[in-house]
C-alpha positions as CSV (number, residue, x, y, z in Angstrom):
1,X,-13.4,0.1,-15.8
2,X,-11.6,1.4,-12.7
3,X,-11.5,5.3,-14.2
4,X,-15.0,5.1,-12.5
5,X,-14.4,3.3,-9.4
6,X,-13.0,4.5,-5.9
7,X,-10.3,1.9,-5.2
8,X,-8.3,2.1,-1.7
9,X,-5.1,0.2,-0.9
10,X,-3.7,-0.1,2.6
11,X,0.0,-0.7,3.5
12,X,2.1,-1.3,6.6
13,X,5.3,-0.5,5.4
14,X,7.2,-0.7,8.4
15,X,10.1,-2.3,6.4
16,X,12.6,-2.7,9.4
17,X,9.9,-5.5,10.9
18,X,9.3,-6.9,7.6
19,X,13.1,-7.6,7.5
20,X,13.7,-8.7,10.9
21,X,10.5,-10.8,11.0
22,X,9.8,-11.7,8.0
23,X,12.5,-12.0,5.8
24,X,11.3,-9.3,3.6
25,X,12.4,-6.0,2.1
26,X,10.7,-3.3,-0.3
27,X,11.3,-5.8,-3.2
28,X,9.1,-7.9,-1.4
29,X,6.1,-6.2,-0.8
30,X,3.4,-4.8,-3.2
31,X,3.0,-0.7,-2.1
32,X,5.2,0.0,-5.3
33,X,2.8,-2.0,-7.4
34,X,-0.5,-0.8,-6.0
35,X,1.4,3.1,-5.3
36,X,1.5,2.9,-9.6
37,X,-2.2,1.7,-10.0
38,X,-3.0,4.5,-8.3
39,X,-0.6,7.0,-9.6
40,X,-2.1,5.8,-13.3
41,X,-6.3,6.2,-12.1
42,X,-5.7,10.0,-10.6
43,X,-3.2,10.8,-13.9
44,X,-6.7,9.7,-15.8
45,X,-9.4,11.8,-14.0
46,X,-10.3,9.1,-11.2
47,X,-10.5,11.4,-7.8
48,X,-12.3,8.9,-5.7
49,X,-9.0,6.6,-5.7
50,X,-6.3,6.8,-2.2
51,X,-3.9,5.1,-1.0
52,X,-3.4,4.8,2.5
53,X,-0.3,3.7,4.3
54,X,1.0,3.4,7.7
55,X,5.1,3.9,8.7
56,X,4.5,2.0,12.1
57,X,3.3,-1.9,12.7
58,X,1.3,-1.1,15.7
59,X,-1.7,-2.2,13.4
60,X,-0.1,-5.6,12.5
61,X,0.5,-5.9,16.3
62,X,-3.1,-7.0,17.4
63,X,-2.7,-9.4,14.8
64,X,-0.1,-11.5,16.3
């Protein structure tokens, strides 16, 4: 069971790229989602969980 289990998620959540070159916005994307799962492991006990998440796309850029 994940109660156990250090889980990490990683999001780029520079949403004005996402709309601009990707068609996107918050409803498409999955931080809300994955923001929840670990919202619901801390509420039970689970301290090794994080989520990590970055407000710039300078990762995405070397990427390209």
């Amino acid at each position: 069971m994940l109660k156990n289990t250090a889980v990490r998620t990683y999001h780029d959540v520079d949403i004005a790229w996402r709309i601009k070159n990707r068609n996107q916005t918050v409803h498409g994307s999955n931080f809300g989602v994955t923001a929840e799962l670990i919202n619901r492991l801390v509420l039970m006990g689970n301290d090794k969980s994080r989520t990590f998440v970055n407000f710039s796309n300078r990762i995405s850029l070397k990427w390209r």
